[in-house]
C-alpha positions in Angstrom: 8.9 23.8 34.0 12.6 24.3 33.6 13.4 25.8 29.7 16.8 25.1 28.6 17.6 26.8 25.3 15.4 25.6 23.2 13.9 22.5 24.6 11.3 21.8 27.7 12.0 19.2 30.4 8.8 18.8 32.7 8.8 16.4 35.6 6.4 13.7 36.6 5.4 15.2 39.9 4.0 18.8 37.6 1.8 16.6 35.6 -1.5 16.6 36.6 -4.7 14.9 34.7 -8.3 16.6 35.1 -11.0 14.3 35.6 -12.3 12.5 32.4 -15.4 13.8 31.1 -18.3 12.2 29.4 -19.0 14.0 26.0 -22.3 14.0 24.4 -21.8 12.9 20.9 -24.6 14.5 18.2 -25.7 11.7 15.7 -25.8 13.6 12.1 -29.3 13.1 10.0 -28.4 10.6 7.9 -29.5 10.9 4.1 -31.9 7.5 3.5 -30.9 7.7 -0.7 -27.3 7.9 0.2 -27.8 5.6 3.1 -29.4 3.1 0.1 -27.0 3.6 -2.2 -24.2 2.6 -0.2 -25.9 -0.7 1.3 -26.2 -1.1 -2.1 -22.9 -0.9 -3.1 -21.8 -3.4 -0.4 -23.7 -5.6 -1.3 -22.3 -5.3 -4.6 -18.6 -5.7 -3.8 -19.6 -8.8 -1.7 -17.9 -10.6 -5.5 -19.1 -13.3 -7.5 -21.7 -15.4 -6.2 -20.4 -19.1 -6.1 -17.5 -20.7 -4.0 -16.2 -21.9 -7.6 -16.3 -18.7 -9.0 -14.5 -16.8 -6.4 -11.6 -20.3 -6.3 -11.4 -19.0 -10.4 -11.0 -15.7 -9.4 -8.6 -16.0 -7.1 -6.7 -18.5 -9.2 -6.6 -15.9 -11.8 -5.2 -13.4 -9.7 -2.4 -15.4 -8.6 -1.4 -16.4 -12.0 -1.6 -12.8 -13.1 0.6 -11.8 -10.5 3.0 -14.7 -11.5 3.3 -13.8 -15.2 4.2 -10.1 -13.4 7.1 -11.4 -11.7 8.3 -13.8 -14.6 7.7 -11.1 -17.2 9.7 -8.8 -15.1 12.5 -11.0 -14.5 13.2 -11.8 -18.3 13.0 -7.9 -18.8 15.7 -7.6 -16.5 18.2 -10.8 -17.7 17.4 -9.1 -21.1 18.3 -5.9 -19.8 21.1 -6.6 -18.4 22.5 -9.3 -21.2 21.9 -6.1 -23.5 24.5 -3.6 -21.0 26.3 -7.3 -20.9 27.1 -6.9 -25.0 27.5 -3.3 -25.1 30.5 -3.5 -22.3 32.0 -6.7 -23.9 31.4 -4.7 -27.6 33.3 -1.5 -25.9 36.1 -3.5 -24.6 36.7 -5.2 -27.9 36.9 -1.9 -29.4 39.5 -0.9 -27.4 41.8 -3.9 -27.6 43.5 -3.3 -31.0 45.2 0.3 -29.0 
């Protein structure tokens, strides 16, 4: 290795890679309540049952998230029409100088 300052420069030819290794992995004890209770709760957030239910849900999703963006547009036009009248109200104030 070759130090410079503060930085390192190492060549290709220094590198050199060990063997790999094969590591013995430890499976923990598993807790069977815990173990239960989370089955359980997949099997809970698999939704609602039916095709048709999950088409409604999923249609109601999409028009929530479409009266977000509408709602959230008009805000803004409102916003700015307000700054709009405030400007033109400001300038008319000034225009009898």
């Amino acid at each position: 290795m070759i130090q410079t300052g503060r930085t390192v420069s190492v060549t290709h030819d220094q590198l050199r890679f060990s063997p790999s290794v094969d590591v013995v992995v430890k499976k923990d004890a598993v807790n069977p309540k815990r173990m239960q209770r989370e089955a359980a709760k997949q099997i809970a957030s698999a939704g609602i049952g039916t095709k048709s239910q999950q088409a409604l849900q999923l249609q109601r999703e999409e028009n929530k998230l479409e009266r977000k963006t509408i709602s959230r547009e008009q805000r803004e036009a409102e916003k700015q029409r307000q700054f709009d009248l405030r400007q033109q109200k400001r300038k008319e104030k000034h225009r009898g100088r």
